[in-house]
Each structure stands twice: as structure tokens, then as C-alpha cells.
N, C-alpha and C positions, 0 to 999 in steps of 0.2 A: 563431497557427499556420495561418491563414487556410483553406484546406480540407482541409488535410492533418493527422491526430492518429496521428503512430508513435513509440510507447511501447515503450521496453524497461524491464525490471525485474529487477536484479540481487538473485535474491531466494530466495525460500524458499515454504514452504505459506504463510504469511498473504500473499503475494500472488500465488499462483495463489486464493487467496480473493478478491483483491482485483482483478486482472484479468479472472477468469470472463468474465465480461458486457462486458466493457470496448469490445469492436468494433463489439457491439451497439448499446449504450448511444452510442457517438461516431455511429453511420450515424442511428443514431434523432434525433441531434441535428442531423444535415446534414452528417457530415464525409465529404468520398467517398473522398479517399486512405487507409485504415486498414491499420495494421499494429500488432497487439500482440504483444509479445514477451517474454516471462519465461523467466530461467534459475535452475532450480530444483535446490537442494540443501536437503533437508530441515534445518530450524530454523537454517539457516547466520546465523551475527553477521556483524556488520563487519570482526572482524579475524578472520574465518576468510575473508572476500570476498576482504578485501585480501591473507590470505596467497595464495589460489587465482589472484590478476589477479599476483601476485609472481613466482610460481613457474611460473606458464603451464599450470597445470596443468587436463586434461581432465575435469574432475569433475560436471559441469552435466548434464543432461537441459534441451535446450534448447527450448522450446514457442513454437511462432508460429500467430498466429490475424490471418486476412488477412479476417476476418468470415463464415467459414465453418466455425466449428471450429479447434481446434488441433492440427496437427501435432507432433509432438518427433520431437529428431534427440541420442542421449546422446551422452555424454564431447565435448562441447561445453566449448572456455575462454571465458573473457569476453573476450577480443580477436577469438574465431573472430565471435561474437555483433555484438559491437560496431560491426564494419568490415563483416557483411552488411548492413547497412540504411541507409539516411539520416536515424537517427534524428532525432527531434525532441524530445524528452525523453529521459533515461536515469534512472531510478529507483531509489533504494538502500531494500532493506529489512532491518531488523538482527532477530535469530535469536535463541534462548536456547539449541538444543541443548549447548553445548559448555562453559555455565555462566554464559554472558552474559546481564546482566540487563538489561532496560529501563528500570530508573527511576534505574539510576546512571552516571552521566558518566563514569567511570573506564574501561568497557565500553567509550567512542565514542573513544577514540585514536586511532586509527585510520583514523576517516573521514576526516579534512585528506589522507593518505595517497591513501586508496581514490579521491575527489575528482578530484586531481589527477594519478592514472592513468590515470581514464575521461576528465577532459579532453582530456590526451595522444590519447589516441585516439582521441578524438568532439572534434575542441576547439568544431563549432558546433552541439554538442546543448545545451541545459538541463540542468539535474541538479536530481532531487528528490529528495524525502525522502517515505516512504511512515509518517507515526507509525500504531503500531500500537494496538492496542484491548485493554483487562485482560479476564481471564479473570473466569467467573463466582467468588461469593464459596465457593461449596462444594469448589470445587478443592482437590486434595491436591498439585497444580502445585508446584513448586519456589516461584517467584517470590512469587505470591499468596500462597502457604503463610508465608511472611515477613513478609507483613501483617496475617498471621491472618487472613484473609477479607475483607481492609476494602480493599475494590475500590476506594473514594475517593480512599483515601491512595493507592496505587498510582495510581492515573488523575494525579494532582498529581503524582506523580513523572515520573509519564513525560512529564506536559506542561512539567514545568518545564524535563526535559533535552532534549526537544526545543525549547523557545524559547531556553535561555539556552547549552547549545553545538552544536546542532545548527543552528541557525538562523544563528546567528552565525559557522559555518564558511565560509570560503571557496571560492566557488565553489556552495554551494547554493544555487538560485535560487530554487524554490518546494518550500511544504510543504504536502502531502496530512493535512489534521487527520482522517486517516480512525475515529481513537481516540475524538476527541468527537462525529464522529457518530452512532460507535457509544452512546456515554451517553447523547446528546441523543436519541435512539428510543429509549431504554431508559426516557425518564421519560415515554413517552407509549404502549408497547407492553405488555400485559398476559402478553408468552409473551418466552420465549428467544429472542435473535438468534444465538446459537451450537449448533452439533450435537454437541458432544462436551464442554462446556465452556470452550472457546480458540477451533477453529477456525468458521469463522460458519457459520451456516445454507444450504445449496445454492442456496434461494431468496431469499428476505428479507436475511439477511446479506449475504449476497455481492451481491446487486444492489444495500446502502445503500451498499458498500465501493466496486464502482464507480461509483456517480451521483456520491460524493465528492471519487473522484481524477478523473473528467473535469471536473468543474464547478472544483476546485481548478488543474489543468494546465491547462485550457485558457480559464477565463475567461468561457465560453458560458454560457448560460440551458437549466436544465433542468427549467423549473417546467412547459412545454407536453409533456415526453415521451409518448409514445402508449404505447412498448415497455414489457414488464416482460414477465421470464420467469413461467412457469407457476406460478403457488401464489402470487401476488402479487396480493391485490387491490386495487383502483381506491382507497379506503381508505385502503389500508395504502401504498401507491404515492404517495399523496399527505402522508402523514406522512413520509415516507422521505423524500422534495423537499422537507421544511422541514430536517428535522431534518443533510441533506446543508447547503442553504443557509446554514444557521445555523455550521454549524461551520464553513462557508468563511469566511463576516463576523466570525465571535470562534473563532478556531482552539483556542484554548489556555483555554477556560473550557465549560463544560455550560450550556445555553440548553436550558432547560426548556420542556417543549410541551405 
């Protein structure tokens, strides 16, 4: 993507988790074009995306971060989104509000669908896939709660249906293993990367969430970064860049630190 890193995210709270830091993180690495972009409906799946890109419908709080902060602009479609920018990626993140699970396939219908919309309309962006990160084992969360606490099994589900039909969709080009980086810092950090139990930490979280998806999109080296927001230290910044690394070289397994 040579100097240019503009990211849209068709998505929900885990990736404005996952964007936060994201313009940051790209200038910090040398990219001077930035534009990030996330349209945000609370816990939205894939086939509530793809009903909303169907229907045309204005539902979105649309957030754009030019590396100054983000702006929103509501009742925002994902075509209004789409055709403002030159994107260079477009990102899909899938939901559980509406009873969509993440570790079962049956849930991803859909995205062959959603895919081949946003190609329609971007045909020379990328498209990714944002995989998400399991909830602590104490949650009373719907999902988790199905595993009875065994965050493992769950993390193998969702790695398995993102390698074996998310990956294998057409038209996905790259996947963001943002889920095992999450575990891969979890076997070397002694505190919570989450604020509430799901969504990640302000600081820590959220800045492992984007070193991930920029080093996974865009391919660049983020072992020399200088930046980390406030509450991050030199330390823990430096666990954060393996534990990022690691899951970009084995997406879909936990590499222990």
C-alpha cells in the first residue's frame, strides 16, 4: 500500500476497539496518507451488515480519523462510506447482538453476500476480515457462557471458522488474527486486556488490537515503533510487538511468550 494506509471497518464496538490507535499506529510506522474509517452499529453480525448494505439502509454512526481524532457523522449507509474515500482496505467485523455466534459457521452465510456488495462498490479495495478475541472465562455473556467458561474451546472455534470458511471465502484477501493476539499477550501478561470482560482495555487492548491489524494489512515491521498511548509501558509495548508478530506468522494457533 506503499505510503498510503486508508482503512474502513464495517463494524461494530470490537472495532472501534480495534481502530482506536489505528492512524497512530500507521504515522508512527511512516505511512503519511491516513485515513481510518469505521462504521459503527453496536454488536452488528454479518447478516445484519449485509441486511443494512441490502436495504440501503441509514443506520451507521460513521467515524473518521484523518490522525487527528475521530469525527462521526450518524445515519450513515455503507455505500454513503464506501464511495467517500479511496479506500485501500475495507474490513468486515461480525457481531453477536442479535444472537450471532462466533465460533459457528452457520452465523457466516452471509459474508460470500456482504463480500461481493462491497466489491460492487470498492471493486479495487482489499477486503478483510477483523477475527475477534473471546471474552474473559467469568462472563455470564451469552457465548462464553456455552463453554462454560473454557475460553480455549471457544478461541479453537472461532479460529477454526475463521480459517476453514472465512478464509476460504471469495474475495477475502487478508485476515487480521486480532483474537490470537489477544491470547498470545494473555500468556505473558499477569492483568486483564479487557475493561468490562469483552471489550479490550482503552490502553493495552486496544493498542495490541491495532499493532495487529496494521502489521497484518499492511505487511510493514512494527518491532522499531516509538508511539504507544498513555498507560503503556516500554515493557509491556514490547510484549505487545511479539505477541502482535506472532499471530501475524501463525494466525490461527496461541504462541506462547
Amino acid at each position: 500500500m506503499s505510503g498510503s494506509f486508508r482503512v474502513l471497518s464495517v463494524g461494530n464496538s470490537f472495532s472501534t476497539d480495534t481502530m482506536e490507535y489505528l492512524a497512530s499506529i500507521a504515522k508512527a510506522c511512516g505511512k503519511r496518507d491516513v485515513v481510518i474509517g469505521n462504521l459503527y452499529v453496536g454488536g452488528c453480525s454479518i447478516r445484519k451488515h449485509f441486511a443494512h448494505l441490502e436495504e440501503n439502509a441509514a443506520v451507521y454512526e460513521y467515524y473518521v480519523d484523518r490522525g487527528e481524532g475521530f469525527s462521526c457523522t450518524p445515519q450513515t449507509r455503507i455505500a454513503d462510506a464506501v464511495q467517500a474515500e479511496d479506500w485501500d482496505v475495507i474490513s468486515i467485523q461480525h457481531g453477536s447482538a442479535d444472537g450471532s455466534l462466533y465460533g459457528d459457521p452457520s452465523y457466516y452465510e452471509k459474508l460470500p453476500l456482504l463480500v461481493q456488495g462491497l466489491k460492487a462498490l470498492a471493486p479495487h479495495a482489499k477486503i478483510a476480515f477483523n477475527m475477534t478475541w473471546t471474552g474473559e472465562p467469568y462472563l455470564t455473556w451469552s457465548e462464553i457462557a456455552r463453554y462454560k467458561g473454557d475460553q480455549q474451546a471457544l478461541y479453537r472455534d472461532i479460529t477454526a471458522v475463521t480459517r476453514d470458511t472465512v478464509q476460504t471465502t471469495a474475495g477475502i484477501d487478508v485476515i487480521s488474527p486480532t483474537g490470537t493476539a489477544v491470547q498470545n499477550a494473555r500468556t505473558a501478561l499477569a492483568f486483564e486486556l479487557t475493561r468490562d470482560g469483552y471489550h479490550l482495555s482503552f490502553d493495552v487492548g486496544r493498542y495490541l488490537a491495532g499493532l495487529t491489524f496494521f502489521k497484518a494489512l499492511s505487511g510493514c515491521a512494527i518491532d522499531a515503533i516509538v508511539w504507544a498511548p498513555e498507560g503503556v509501558s516500554e515493557d509491556v509495548k514490547h510484549t505487545l510487538i511479539r505477541a502482535a508478530n506472532a499471530a501475524v506468522q501463525t494466525p490461527f494457533e496461541v504462541t506462547s511468550l
